[in-house]
N, C-alpha and C positions, 0 to 999 in steps of 0.2 A: 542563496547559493545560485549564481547565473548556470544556464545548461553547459554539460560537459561536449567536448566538443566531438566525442565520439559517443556513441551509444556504449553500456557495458554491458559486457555479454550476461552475466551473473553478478550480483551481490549476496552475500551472506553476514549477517550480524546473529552474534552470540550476547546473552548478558545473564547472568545472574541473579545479582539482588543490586536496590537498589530503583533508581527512576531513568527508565529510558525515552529519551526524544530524540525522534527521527526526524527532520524538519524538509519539505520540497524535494520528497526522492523520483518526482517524477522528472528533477532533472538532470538526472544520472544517466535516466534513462533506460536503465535493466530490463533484459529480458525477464530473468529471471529473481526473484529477492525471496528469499526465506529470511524471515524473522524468529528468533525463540529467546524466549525471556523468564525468567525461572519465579523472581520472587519479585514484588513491588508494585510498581505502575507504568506502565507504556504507553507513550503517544506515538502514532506514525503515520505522518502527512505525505499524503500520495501528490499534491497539487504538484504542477511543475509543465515539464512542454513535454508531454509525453508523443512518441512520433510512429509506435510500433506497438501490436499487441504485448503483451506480458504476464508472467504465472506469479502470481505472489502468494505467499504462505506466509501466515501470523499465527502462532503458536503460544499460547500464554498459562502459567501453569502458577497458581499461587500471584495472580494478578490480577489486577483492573487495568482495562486495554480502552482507547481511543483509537480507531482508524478514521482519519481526512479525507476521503475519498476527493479527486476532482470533477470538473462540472463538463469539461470535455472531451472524454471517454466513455466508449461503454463500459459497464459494467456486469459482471456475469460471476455466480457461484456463491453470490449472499441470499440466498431466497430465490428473488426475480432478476430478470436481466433488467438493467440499470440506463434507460438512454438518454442523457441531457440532450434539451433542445440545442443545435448547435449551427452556425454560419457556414460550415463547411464547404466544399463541394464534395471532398470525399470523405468516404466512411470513417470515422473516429476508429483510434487505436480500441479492443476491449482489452481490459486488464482482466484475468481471472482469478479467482482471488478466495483465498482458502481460508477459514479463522476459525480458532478454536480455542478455547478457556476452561482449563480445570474445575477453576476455581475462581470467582471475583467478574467475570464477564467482560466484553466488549460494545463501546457503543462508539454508534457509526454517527458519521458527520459529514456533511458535506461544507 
């Protein structure tokens, strides 16, 4: 999915049951993304051209979750803060980033 050509303010994804993939939501762009996913398995790949901090929340309840983290962002709210080595001149967007599993767990990925 190439980037959108505006940033969006919010996303929200619901699902149930069933296998959830999320693929390149970093180029939506969101400030905002709450994830929640009720029963089965969820992948959700953050890579993409992120250009602004953002809050994301993954919520997984009766599931095994994958989050893709990217490699050009900070990261902040999994443990430690997160800072790939990066080309920049300025400071990388951080995503902060909230996850939680009932049941079944999440593993991270870069």
């Amino acid at each position: 999915m190439p980037p959108t050509g505006r940033a969006v303010r919010s996303c929200s994804v619901r699902s149930r049951t069933g296998t959830l993939f999320l693929d390149r939501l970093g180029n939506a762009r969101p400030g905002r993304l709450d994830v929640r996913h009720r029963l089965g398995a969820a992948r959700v790949d953050l890579h993409g051209r992120w250009r602004a901090d953002a809050e994301i929340d993954l919520d997984l309840a009766f599931a095994s979750g994958e989050l893709r983290l990217p490699n050009d962002v900070r990261i902040e709210g999994l443990g430690l803060p997160i800072v790939f080595p990066t080309k920049r001149e300025i400071p990388p967007p951080t995503l902060q980033i909230g996850a939680h599993s009932s049941l079944g767990g999440i593993r991270v990925s870069y």
